[in-house]
C-alpha positions in Angstrom: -28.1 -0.2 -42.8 -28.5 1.1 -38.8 -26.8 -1.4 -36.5 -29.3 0.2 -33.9 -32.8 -0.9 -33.4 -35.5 1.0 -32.7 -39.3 0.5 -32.0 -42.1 2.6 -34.4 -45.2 3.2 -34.0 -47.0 3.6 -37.6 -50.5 5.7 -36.3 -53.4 6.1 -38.9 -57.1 6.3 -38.1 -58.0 2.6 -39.9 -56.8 0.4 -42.4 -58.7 0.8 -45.9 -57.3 -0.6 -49.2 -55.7 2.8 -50.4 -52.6 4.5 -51.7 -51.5 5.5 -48.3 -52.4 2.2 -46.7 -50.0 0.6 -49.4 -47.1 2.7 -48.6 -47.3 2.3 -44.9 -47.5 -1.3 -45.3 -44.1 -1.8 -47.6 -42.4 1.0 -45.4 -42.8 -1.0 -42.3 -42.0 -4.5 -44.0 -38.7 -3.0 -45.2 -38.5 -1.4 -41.6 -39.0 -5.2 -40.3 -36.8 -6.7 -42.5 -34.1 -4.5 -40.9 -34.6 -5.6 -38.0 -36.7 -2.9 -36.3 -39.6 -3.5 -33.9 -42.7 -2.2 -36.1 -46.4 -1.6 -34.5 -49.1 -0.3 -36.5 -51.6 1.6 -34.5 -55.2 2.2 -35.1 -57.8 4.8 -33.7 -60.1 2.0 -34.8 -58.9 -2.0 -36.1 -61.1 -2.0 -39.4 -59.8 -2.0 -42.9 -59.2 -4.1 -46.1 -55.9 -4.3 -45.9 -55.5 -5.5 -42.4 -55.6 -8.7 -43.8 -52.0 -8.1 -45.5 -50.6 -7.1 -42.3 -48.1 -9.8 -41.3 -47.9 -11.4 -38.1 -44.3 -10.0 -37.5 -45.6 -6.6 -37.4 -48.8 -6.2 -34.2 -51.5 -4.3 -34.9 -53.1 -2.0 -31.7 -56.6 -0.4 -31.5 -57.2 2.5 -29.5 -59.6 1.1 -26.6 -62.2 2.9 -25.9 -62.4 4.3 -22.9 -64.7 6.4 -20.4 -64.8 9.7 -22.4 -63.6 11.7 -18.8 -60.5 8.4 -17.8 -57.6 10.6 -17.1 -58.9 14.4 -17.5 -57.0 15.7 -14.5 -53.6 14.6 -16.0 -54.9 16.0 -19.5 -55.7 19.6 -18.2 -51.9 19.4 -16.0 -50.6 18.2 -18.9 -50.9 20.8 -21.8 -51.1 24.7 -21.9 -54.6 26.3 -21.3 -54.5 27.9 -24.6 -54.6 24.5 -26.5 -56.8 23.2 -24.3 -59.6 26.2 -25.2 -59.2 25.1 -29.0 -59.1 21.4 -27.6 -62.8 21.9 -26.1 -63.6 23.6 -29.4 -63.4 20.7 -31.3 -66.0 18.8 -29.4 -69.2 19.0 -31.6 -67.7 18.4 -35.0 -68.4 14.9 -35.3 -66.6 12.1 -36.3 -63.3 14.4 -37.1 -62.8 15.9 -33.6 -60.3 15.0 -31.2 -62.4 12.6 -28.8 -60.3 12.9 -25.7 -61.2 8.9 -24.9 -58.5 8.2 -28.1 -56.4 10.7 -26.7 -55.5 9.2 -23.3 -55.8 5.7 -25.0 -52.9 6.9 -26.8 -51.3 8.0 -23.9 -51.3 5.1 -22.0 -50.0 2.9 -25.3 -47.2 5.5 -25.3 -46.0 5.1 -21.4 -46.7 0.8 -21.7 -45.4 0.0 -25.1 -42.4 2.8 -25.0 -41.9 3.6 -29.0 -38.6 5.7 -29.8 -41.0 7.2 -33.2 -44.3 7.2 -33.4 -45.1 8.1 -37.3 -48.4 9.1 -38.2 -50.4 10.2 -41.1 -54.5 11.2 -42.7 -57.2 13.3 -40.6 -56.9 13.9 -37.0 -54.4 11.4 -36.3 -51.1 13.5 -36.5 -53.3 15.6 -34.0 -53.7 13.7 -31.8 -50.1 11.9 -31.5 -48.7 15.2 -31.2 -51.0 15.8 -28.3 -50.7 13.2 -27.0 -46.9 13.4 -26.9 -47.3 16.3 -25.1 -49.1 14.3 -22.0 -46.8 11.6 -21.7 -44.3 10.8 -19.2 -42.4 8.2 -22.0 -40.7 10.7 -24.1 -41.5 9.8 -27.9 -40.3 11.6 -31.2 -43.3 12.4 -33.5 -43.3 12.7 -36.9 -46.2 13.7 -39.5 -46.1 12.2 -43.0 -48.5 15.1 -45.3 -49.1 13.0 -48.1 -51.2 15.2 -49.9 -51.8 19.4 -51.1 -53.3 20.9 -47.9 -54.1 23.7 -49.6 -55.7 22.1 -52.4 -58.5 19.8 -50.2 -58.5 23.0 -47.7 -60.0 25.5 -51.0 -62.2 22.1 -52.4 -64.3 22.1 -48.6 -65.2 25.5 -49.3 -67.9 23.7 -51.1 -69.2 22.0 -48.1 -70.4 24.4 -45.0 -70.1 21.5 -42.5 -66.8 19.7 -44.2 -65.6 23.9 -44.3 -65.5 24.2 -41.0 -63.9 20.9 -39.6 -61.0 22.1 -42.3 -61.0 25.4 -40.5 -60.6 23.9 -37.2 -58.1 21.6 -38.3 -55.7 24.0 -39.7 -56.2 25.8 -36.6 -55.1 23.1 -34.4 -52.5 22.4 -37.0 -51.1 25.7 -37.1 -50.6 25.1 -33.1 -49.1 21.4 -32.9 -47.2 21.0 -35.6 -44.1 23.6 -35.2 -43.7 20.9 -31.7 -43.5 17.8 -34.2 -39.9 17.0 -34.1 -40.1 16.4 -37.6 -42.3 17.3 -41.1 -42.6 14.7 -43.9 -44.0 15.7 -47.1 -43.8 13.4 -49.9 -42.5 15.5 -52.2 -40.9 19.2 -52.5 -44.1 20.6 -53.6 -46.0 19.0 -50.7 -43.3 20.1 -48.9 -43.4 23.5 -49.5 -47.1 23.8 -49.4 -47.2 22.8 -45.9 -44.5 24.9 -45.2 -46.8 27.8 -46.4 -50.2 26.9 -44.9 -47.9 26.7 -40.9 -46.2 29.8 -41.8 -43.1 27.8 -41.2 -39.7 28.2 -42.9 -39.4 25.9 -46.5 -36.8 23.7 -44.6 -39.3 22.4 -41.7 -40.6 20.2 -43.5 -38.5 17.5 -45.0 -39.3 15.4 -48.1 -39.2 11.4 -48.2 -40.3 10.2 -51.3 -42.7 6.7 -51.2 -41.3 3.7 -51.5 -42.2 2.4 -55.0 -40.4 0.1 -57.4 -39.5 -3.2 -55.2 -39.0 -6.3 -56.9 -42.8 -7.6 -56.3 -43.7 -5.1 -58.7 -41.6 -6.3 -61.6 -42.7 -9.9 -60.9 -46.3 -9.0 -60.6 -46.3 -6.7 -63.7 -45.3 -9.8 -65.7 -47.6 -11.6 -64.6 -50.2 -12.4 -67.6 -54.2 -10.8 -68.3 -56.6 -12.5 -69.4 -58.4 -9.9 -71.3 -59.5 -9.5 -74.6 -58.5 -5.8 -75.3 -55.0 -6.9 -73.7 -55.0 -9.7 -76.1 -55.6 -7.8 -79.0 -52.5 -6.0 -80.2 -53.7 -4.0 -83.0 -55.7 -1.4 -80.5 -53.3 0.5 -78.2 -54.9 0.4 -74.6 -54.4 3.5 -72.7 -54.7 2.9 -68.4 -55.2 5.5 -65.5 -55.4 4.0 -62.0 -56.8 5.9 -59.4 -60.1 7.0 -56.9 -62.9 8.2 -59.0 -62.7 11.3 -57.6 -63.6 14.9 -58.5 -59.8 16.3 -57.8 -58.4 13.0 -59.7 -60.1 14.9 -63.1 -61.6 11.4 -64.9 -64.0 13.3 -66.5 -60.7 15.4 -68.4 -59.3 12.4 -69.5 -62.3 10.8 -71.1 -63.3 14.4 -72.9 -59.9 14.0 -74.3 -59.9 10.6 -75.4 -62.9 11.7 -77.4 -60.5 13.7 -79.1 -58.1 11.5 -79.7 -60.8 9.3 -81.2 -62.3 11.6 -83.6 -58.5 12.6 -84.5 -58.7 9.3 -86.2 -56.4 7.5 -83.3 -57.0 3.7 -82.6 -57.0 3.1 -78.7 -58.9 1.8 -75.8 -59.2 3.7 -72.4 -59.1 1.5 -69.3 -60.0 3.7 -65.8 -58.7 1.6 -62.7 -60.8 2.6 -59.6 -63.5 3.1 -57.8 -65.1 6.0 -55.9 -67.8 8.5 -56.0 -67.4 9.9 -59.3 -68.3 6.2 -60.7 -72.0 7.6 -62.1 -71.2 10.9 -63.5 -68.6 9.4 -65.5 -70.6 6.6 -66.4 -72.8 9.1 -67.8 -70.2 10.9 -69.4 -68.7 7.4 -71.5 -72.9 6.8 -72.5 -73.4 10.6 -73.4 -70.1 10.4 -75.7 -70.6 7.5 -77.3 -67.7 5.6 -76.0 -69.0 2.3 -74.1 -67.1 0.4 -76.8 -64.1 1.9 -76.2 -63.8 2.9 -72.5 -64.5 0.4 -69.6 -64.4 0.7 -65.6 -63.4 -1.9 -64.4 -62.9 -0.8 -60.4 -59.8 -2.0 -58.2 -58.0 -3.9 -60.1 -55.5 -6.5 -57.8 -52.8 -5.8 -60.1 -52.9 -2.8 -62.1 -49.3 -3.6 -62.9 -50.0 -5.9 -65.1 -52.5 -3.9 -66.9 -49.1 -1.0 -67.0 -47.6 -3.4 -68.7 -49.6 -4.3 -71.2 -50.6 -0.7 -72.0 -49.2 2.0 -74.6 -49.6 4.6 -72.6 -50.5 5.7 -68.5 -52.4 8.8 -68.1 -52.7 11.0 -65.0 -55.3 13.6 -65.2 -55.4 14.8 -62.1 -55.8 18.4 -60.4 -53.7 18.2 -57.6 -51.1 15.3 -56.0 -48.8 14.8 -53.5 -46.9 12.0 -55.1 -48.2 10.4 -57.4 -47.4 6.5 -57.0 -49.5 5.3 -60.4 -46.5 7.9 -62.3 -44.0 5.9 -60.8 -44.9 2.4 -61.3 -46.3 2.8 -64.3 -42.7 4.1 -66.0 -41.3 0.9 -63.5 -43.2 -1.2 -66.1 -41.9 0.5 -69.1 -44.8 2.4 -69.7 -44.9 5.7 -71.4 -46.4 8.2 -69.2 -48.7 12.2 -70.2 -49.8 13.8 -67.0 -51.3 17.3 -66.1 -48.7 19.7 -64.2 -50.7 20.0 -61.3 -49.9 21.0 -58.0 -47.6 18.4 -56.3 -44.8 16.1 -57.1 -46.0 15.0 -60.5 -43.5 17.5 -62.4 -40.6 16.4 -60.0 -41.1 13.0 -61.4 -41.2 13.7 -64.9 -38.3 16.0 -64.4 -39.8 18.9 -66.3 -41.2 16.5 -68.8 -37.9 14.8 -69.5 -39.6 11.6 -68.3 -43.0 12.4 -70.6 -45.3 15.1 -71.5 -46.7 18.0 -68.7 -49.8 19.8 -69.8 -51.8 22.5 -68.6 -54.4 21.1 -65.6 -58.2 20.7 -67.0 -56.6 21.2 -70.8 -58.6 18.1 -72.5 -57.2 19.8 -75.7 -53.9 19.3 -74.8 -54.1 16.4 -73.0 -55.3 14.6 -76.5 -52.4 16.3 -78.4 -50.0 15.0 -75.8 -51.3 11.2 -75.9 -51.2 11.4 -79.8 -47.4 12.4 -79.6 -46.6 9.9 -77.1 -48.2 7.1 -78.4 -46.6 8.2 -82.4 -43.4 8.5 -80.6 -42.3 6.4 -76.8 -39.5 6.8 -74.7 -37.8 3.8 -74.6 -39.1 1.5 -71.4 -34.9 1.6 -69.7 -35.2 5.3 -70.1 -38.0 5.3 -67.8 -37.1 2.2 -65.6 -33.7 4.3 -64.9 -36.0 7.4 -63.4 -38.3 5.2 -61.6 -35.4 3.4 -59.6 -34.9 6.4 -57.9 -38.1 5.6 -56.1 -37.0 2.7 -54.5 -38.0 0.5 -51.6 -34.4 0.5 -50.5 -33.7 3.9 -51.1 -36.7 4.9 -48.8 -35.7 2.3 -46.0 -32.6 4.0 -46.4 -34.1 7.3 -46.1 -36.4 6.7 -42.5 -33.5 4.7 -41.1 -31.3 7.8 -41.1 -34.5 10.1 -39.7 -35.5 7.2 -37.6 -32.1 7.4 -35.8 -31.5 10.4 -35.8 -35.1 11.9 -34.2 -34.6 8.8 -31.7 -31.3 9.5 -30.7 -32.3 13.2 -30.1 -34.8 12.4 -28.1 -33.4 9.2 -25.7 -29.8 11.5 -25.4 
């Protein structure tokens, strides 16, 4: 623990109930509970989960301001060059760089003086890094990447419009970023993926896994469901938690539960969630036959509980950065079978030490995997012991050190 306090700026667009909002949340907490001065800052003060925001930690909105309020100290203040792909962005709709947020940002740099200002999602690492550039109060930046790049980059290929605000964003990317004075990634392969798509060297970018297991989770995940497929023993429940989302591969899962079913296997599927993909996958449970057996229920509160009481956690998915529902899930003793995607899901199994990699999209093998795992568990310590290395304190630990040191660099 730091004897020095410092003041961070957390910087994300808004404040939704999601996996990222969760982890900035308990990483400024523990930050708090350290005794640093924490803000969270906001392009715009909506989202769920503003409401679990505690009063020890303020929450700022970028004003609005008149779209031309300090232009002449915008076009002194950054090279000609980025200001040409600056201009460019206007026209791309919601996910340019308005340059009202930017001098908003600006003046909260110069009144409220942060040592960090940490920021994350869209055009928001964009626009700190820009707007780092302009002011007077000298501020370290750092950019969390929290996800494959590459991966949602080849996926917008799909979309002309969504194509091209991608394009423009690597562009402007490419250009900030090598000035951040420092490169997150949540895991090595996010790591190195970022590295690759900025042409930078593997060791700019730095990896700082999530905070996960904390001692809420434990007491949560004990606490007790009221549900009748939970109460019923002789069925093993299977659980996935995630966004119904193409790249999160529900439809993979359920074709493979099928399988299992007709393999002769007694289970339940429970998908935890909610997101676009909710219809076709609907469909999919109608169209197989399986509304007895397979339910989607949305968010759930507490899907520890529901790891808990499960047999087995699967993740399906195509691509992640770090996969949180991996973690937690083996925090509540839960077997885990995963795809080896793209991402930090094999560097939490540890090559599959911690539970069964397959091929990405492989339904077939997906169902062989389950059956194995569910015929034969890792014991619960075994995967408690891997998941501890995800700690809260461990990641407090982490940014403390990066904290200081980025602010010390910066201040001396």
């Amino acid at each position: 623990m730091s004897d020095i306090k410092r003041r961070i700026a957390f910087f994300l667009p808004t404040f939704p109930a999601g996996g990222q909002e969760h982890t900035t949340l308990l990483l400024m907490k523990g930050l708090v509970e350290r005794g640093h001065r924490v803000e969270l800052l906001l392009e715009r003060k909506v989202g769920a989960y503003l409401e679990r925001v505690p009063e020890s930690i303020p929450v700022h909105e970028l004003k609005r301001r008149s779209r031309w309020s300090g232009y002449p100290r915008f076009i002194t203040g950054w090279p000609s060059e980025a200001l040409r792909h600056f201009r460019g962005s206007i026209g791309l709709g919601e996910r340019s760089i308005p340059l009202h947020r930017l001098i908003a940002l600006v003046d909260y740099m110069e009144a409220q003086h942060p040592d960090v200002i940490i920021s994350a999602h869209d055009r928001a690492p964009l626009l700190a890094q820009w707007a780092a550039g302009i002011s007077r109060h000298r501020v370290a930046t750092v950019v969390i990447e929290r996800s494959i790049f590459s991966r949602n980059y080849a996926a917008s290929r799909t979309d002309a419009r969504t194509h091209a605000v991608m394009q423009h964003r690597l562009t402007l990317m490419r250009r900030l970023y090598p000035a951040t004075d420092q490169l997150f990634a949540v895991s090595n392969g996010a790591a190195a993926d970022l590295a690759d798509i900025l042409n930078l060297p593997r060791d700019a970018v730095r990896t700082m896994y999530n905070p996960v297991l904390r001692p809420e989770l434990t007491e949560r995940a004990a606490e007790p469901l009221n549900d009748p497929w939970v109460n019923d023993r002789t069925v093993p429940l299977i659980v996935t938690a995630g966004r119904l989302a193409p790249e999160k591969a529900q439809h993979v899962l359920i074709d493979a539960f099928a399988q299992l079913l007709d393999q002769g296997q007694k289970a339940r599927l429970v998908i935890l969630g909610e997101g676009p993909e909710r219809e076709n996958l609907t469909r999919q449970i109608a169209e197989n036959g399986l509304e007895s057996s397979v339910r989607l229920p949305g968010w759930a509160d507490n899907p520890y509980a529901w790891m808990a009481a499960s047999a087995l956690c699967v993740l399906p998915s195509e691509f992640e950065g770090l996969p949180n529902t991996l973690i937690e899930a083996m925090a509540c003793g839960c077997p885990v079978v995963a795809t080896d995607c793209p991402g930090g899901t094999r560097e939490i199994l540890v090559d599959g030490e911690y539970g069964q990699l397959v091929p990405v999209g492989d339904s077939t093998a997906l169902a062989a995997a389950m059956a194995q795992t569910l015929a034969n568990p890792p014991a619960p310590d075994h995967l408690y012991a891997r998941a501890s290395d995800f700690s809260l304190e461990r990641a407090i630990d982490a940014y403390e050190i990066e904290i200081n040191r980025l602010a010390g660099s910066v201040s001396g």
